[in-house]
TORKOL-4160 file (C-alpha; in steps of 0.2 Angstrom, whole numbers, padded with zeros to 4 digits, m for minus):
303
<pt num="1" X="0245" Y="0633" Z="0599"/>
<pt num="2" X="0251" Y="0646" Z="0584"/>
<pt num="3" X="0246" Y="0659" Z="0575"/>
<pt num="4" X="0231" Y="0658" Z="0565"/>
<pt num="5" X="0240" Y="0655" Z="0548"/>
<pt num="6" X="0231" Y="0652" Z="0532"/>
<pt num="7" X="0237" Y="0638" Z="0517"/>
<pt num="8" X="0238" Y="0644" Z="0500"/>
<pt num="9" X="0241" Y="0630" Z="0487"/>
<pt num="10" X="0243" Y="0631" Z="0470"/>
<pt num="11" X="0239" Y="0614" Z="0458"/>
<pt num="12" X="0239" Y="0611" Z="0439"/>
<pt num="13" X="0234" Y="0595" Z="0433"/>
<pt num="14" X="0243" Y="0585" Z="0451"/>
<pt num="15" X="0239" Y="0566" Z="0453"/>
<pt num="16" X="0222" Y="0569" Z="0463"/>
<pt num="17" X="0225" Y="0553" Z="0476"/>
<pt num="18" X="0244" Y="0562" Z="0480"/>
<pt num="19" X="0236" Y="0579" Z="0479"/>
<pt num="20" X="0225" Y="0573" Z="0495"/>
<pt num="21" X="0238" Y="0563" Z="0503"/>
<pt num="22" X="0250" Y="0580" Z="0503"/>
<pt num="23" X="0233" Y="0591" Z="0508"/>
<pt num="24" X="0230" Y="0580" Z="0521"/>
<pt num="25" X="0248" Y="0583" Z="0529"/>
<pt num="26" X="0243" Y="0598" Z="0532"/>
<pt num="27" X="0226" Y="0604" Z="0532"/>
<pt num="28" X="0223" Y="0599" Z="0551"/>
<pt num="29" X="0239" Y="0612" Z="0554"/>
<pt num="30" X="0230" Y="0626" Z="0548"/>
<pt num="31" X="0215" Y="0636" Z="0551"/>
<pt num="32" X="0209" Y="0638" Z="0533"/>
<pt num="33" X="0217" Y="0631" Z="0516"/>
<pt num="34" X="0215" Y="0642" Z="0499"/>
<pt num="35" X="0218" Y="0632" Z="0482"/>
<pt num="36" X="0219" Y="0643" Z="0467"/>
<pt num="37" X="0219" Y="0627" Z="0453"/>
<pt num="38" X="0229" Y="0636" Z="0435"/>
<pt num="39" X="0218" Y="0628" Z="0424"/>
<pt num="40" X="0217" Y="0609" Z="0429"/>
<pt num="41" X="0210" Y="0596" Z="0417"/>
<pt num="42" X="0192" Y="0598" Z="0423"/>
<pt num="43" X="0192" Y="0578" Z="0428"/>
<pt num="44" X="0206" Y="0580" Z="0439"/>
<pt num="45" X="0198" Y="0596" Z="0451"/>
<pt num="46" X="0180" Y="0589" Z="0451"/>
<pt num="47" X="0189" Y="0574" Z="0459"/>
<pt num="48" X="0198" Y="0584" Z="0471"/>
<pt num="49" X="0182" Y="0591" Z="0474"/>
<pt num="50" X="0173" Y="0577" Z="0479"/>
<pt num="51" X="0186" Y="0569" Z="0489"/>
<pt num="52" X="0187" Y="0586" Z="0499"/>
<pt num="53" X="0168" Y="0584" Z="0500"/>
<pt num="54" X="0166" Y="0601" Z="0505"/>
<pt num="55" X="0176" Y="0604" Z="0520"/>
<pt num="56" X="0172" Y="0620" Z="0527"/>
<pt num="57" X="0190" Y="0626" Z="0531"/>
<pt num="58" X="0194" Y="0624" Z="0511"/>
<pt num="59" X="0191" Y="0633" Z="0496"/>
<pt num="60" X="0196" Y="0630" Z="0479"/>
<pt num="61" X="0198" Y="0646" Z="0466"/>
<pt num="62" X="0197" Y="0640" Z="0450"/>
<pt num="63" X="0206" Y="0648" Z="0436"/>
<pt num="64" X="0201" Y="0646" Z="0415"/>
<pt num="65" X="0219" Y="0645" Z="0413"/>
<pt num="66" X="0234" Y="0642" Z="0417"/>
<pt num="67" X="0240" Y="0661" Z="0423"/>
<pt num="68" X="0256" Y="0654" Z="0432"/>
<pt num="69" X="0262" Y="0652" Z="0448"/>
<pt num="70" X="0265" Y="0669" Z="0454"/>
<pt num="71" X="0247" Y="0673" Z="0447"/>
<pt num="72" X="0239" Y="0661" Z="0457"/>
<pt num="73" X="0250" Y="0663" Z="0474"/>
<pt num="74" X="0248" Y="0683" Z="0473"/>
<pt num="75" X="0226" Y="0676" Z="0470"/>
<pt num="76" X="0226" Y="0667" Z="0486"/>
<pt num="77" X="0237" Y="0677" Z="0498"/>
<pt num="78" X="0224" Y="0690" Z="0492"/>
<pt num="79" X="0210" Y="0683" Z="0498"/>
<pt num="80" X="0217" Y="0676" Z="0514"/>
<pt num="81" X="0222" Y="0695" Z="0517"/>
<pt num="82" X="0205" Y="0699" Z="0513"/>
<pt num="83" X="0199" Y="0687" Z="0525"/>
<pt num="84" X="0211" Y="0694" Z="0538"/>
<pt num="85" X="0223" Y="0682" Z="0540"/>
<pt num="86" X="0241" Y="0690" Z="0546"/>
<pt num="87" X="0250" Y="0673" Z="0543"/>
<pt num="88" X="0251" Y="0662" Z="0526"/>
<pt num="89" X="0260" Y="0647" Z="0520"/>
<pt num="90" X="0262" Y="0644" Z="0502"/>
<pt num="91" X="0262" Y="0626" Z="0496"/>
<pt num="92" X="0266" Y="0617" Z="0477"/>
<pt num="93" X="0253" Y="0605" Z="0474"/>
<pt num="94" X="0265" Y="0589" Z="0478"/>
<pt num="95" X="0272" Y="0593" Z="0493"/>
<pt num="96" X="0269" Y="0583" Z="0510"/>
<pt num="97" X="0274" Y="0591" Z="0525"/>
<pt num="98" X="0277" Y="0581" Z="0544"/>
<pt num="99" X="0265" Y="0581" Z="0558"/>
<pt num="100" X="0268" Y="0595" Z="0570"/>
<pt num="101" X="0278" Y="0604" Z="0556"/>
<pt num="102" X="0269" Y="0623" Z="0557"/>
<pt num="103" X="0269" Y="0622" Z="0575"/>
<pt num="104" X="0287" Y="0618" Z="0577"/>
<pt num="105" X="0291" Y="0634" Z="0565"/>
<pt num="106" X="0280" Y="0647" Z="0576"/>
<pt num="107" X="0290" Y="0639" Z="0592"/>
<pt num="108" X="0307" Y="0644" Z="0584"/>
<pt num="109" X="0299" Y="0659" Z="0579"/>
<pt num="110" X="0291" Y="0667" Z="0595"/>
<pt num="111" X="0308" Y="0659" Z="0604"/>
<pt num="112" X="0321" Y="0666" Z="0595"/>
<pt num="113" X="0314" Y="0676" Z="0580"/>
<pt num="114" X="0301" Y="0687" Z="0582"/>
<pt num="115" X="0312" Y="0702" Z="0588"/>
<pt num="116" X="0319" Y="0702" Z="0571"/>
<pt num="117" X="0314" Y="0710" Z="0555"/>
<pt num="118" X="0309" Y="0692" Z="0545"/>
<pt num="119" X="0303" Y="0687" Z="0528"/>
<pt num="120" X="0300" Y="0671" Z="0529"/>
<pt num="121" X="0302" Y="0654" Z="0540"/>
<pt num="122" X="0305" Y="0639" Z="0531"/>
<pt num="123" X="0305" Y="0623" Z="0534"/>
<pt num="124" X="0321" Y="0609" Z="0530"/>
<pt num="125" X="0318" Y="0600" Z="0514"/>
<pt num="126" X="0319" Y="0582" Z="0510"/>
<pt num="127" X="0322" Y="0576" Z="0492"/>
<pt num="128" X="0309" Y="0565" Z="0489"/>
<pt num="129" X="0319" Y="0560" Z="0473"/>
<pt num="130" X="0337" Y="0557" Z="0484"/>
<pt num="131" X="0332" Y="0553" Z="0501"/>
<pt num="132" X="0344" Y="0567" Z="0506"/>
<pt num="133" X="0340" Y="0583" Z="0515"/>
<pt num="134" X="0342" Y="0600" Z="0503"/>
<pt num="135" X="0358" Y="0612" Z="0507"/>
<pt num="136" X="0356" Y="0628" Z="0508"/>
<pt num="137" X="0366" Y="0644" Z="0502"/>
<pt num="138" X="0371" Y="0657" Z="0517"/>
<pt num="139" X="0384" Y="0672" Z="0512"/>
<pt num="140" X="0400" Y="0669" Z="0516"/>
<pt num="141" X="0410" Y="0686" Z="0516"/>
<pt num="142" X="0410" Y="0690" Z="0498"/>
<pt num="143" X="0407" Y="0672" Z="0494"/>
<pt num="144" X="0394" Y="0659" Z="0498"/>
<pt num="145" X="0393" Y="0643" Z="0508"/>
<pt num="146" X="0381" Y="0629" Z="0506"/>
<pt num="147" X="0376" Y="0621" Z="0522"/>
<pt num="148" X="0363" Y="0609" Z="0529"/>
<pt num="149" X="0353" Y="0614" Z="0545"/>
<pt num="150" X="0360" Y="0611" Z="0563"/>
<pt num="151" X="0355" Y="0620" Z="0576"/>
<pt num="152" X="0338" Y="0627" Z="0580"/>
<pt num="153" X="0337" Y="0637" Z="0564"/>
<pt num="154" X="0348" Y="0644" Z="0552"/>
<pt num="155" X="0349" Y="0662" Z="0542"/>
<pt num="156" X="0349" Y="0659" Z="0522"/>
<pt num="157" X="0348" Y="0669" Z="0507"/>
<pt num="158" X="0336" Y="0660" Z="0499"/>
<pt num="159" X="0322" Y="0648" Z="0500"/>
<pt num="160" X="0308" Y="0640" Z="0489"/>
<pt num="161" X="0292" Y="0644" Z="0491"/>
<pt num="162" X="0284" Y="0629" Z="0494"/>
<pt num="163" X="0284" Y="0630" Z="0515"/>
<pt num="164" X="0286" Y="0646" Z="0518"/>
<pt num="165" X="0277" Y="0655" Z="0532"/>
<pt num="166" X="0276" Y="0674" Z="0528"/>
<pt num="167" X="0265" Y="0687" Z="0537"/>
<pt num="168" X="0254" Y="0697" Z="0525"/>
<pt num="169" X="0260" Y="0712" Z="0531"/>
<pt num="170" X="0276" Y="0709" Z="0523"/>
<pt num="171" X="0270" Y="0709" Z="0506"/>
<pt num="172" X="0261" Y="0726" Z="0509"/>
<pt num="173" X="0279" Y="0732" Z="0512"/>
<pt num="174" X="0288" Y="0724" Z="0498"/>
<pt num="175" X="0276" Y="0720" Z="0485"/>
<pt num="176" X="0269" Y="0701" Z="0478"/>
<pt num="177" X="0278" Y="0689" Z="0467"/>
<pt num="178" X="0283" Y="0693" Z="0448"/>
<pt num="179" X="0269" Y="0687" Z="0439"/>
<pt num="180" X="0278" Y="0693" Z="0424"/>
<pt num="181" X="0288" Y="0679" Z="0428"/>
<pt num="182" X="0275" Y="0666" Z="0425"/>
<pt num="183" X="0284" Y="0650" Z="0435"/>
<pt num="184" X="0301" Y="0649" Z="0442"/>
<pt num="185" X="0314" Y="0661" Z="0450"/>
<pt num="186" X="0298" Y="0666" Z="0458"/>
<pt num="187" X="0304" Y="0660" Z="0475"/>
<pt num="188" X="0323" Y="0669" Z="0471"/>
<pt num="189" X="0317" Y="0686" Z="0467"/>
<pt num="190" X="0305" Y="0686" Z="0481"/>
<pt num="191" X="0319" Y="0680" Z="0493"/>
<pt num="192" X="0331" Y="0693" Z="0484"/>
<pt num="193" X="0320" Y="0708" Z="0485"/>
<pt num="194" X="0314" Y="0704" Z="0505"/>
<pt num="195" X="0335" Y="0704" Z="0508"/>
<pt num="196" X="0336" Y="0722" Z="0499"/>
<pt num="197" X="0322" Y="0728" Z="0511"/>
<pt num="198" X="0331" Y="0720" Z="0527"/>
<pt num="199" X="0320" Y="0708" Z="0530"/>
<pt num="200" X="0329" Y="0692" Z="0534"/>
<pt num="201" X="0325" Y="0672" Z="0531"/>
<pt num="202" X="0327" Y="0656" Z="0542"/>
<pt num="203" X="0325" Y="0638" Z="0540"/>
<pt num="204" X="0319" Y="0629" Z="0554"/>
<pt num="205" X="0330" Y="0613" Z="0555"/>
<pt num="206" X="0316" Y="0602" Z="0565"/>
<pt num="207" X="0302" Y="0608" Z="0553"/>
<pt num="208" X="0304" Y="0595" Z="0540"/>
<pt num="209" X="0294" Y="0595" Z="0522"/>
<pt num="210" X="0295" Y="0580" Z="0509"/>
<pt num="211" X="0298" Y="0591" Z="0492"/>
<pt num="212" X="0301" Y="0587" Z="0474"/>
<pt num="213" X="0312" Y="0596" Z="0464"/>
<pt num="214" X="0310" Y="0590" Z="0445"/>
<pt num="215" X="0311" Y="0572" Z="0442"/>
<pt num="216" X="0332" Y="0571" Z="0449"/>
<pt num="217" X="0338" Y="0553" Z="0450"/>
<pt num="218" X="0358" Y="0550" Z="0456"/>
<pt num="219" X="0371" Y="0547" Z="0442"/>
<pt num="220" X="0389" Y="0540" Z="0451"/>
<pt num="221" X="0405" Y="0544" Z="0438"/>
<pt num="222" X="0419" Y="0534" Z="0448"/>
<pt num="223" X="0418" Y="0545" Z="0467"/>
<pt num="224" X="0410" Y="0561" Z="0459"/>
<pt num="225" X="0391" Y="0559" Z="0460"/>
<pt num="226" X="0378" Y="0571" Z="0447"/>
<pt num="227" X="0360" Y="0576" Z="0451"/>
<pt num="228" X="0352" Y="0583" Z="0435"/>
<pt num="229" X="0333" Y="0587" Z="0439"/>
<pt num="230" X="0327" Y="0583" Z="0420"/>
<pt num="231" X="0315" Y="0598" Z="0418"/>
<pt num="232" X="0305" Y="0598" Z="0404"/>
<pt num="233" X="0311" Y="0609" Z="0389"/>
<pt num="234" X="0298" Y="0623" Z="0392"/>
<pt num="235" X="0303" Y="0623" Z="0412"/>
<pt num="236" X="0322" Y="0624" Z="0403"/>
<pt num="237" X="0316" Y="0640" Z="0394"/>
<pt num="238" X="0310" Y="0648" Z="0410"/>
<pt num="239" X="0325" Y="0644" Z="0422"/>
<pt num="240" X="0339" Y="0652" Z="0411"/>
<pt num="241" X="0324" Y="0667" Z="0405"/>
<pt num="242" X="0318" Y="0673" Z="0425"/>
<pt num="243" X="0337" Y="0669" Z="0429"/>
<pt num="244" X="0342" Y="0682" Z="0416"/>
<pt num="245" X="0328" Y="0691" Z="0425"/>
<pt num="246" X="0335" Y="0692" Z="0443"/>
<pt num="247" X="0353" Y="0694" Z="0439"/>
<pt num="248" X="0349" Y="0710" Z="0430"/>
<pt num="249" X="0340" Y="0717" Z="0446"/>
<pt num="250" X="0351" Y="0708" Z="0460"/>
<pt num="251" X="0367" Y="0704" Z="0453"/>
<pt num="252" X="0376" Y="0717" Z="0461"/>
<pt num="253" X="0366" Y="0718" Z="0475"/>
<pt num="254" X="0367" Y="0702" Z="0480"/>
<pt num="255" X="0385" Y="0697" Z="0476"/>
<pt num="256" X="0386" Y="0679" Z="0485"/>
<pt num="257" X="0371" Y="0674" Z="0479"/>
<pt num="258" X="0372" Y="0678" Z="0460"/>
<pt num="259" X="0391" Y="0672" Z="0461"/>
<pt num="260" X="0381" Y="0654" Z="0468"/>
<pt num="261" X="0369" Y="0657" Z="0454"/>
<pt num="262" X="0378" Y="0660" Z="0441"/>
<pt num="263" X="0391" Y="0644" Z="0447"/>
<pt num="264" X="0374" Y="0634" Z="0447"/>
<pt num="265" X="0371" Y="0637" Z="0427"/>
<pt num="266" X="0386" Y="0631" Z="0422"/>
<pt num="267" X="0382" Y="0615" Z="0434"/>
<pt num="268" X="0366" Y="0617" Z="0424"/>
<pt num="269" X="0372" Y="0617" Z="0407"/>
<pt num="270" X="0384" Y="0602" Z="0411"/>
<pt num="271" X="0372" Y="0592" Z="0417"/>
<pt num="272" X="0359" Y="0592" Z="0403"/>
<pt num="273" X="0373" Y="0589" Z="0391"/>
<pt num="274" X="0380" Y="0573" Z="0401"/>
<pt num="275" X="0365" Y="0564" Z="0407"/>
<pt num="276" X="0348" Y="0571" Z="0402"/>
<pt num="277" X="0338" Y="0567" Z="0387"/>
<pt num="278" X="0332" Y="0580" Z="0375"/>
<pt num="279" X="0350" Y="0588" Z="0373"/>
<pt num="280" X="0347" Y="0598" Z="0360"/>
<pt num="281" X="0328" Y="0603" Z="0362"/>
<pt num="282" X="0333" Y="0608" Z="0381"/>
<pt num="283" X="0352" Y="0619" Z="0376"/>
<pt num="284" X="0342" Y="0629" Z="0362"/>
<pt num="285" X="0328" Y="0632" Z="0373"/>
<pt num="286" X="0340" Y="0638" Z="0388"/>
<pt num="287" X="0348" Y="0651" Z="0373"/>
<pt num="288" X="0330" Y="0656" Z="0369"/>
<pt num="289" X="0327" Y="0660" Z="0387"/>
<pt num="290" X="0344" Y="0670" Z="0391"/>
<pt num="291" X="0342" Y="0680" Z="0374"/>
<pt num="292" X="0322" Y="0684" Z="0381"/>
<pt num="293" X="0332" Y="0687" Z="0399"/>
<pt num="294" X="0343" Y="0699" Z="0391"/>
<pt num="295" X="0330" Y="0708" Z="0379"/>
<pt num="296" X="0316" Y="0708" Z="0394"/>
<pt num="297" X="0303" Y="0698" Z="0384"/>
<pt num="298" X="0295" Y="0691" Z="0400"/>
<pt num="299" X="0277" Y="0685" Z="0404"/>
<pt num="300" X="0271" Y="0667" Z="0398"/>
<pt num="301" X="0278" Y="0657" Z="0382"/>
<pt num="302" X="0269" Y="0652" Z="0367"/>
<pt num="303" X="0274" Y="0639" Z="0359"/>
């Protein structure tokens, strides 16, 4: 038996039948689930809403609009604080986690962990696009190393948010997410800032969570293989803007990763230019969103 651990979830407009198949995943491994919906078609939640058929142990928040992601995460670990939850688990609106999954990370945890000063648990991510299990990035002297899990857990630099078990205490320590951020680089300068208060943060390699990133399909030139994710232009504009963001506050300290980072834009840009479509829309965009990076015009674009 674990901790008591409250679900926050944040949705805007998800499929509602994959919505509930991924809620369902996890709902019966928590003791209460908190969705905070960013401004939904009002069709799409009032079907959530019936097919949840006003289970005791949820709640949906429903906001006018969409205020982001950060927005809505900080809005629901909030209340679950407010509730007096000392454990939450932050979830994207598509992702599906395995039975036994939570339960598996508080084993590794009160095993091997709860000594240490940590940020977050995390479980191991499989691409629901690729098949494949997600790397992740670990500091390798000045440099970095990508690696998969092995082992009971592992120590990484960074993690999505999408999975990750935090106590509450922790963001009375460091603070919430960026909402000036609006959506993405959220889960890096969370991850970042937890490092620079010497917290620490671990993947538990049996915990496994079904997650997509984008809409990624494989492209094969000769032995060499090429992942794009094929974000929309917008979600272009907000990558290269929040990444401007967070090297600006982390660059330095946080060598490895910012030398990953930065190795990973370039990737980036290549990528767009060889195989996505919107080539030009998506590069002028991703100029858009470094100049705003550097200038510090931050919060949500109008367009």
């Amino acid at each position: 038996m674990h901790e008591k651990v409250c679900a926050i979830v944040v949705t805007f407009n998800p499929d509602p039948q994959d919505f509930i198949r991924c809620l369902n995943s996890y709902k019966s491994q928590v003791d209460d689930v908190i969705i905070v919906d960013n401004g939904s078609n009002l069709s799409i939640i009032n079907e959530i809403q019936e097919q949840i058929n006003n289970e005791a142990s949820i709640t949906i928040i429903r906001n006018k609009t969409n205020n982001g992601i950060a927005s809505a995460l900080n809005q629901g670990i909030r209340e679950a604080m407010r509730r007096g939850y000392e454990w939450v688990i932050t979830f994207d609106h598509d992702s599906e986690v395995e039975n036994g999954m939570i339960d598996k990370m508080f084993k590794v945890y009160f095993k091997y962990l709860q000594d240490k000063k940590v940020g977050i648990v995390a479980p191991n991510y499989k691409d629901v696009n690729t098949g494949e299990m997600s790397p992740f990035v670990q500091k390798c002297g000045l440099g970095f190393k990508r690696v998969k899990c092995s082992g009971d857990y592992i120590e990484v630099l960074t993690v999505i948010t999408s999975g990750s078990l935090m106590k509450t205490s922790v963001f009375k320590e460091v603070g919430f997410f960026k909402e000036e951020l609006f959506i993405d680089y959220v889960d890096n300068e969370m991850c970042l800032r937890l490092l620079e208060n010497g917290f620490k943060i671990y993947v538990i390699t049996e915990a496994i969570m079904y997650h997509r990133l984008g809409k990624r399909r494989i492209y094969k030139l000769g032995p060499l293989k090429f992942i794009p994710t094929n974000h929309s232009v917008l979600r272009k504009y907000y990558i290269e803007r929040n990444r401007i963001y967070t090297y600006k506050k982390y660059a330095l300290k946080q060598f490895s990763w910012f030398l990953f980072d930065i190795l990973a834009c370039i990737y980036d840009i290549f990528k767009v230019i060889m195989f996505e479509n919107q080539k030009f829309q998506k590069i002028k965009f991703m100029l858009k969103g470094f100049y705003h990076g550097f200038i510090g015009k931050y919060g949500k674009l109008d367009i």
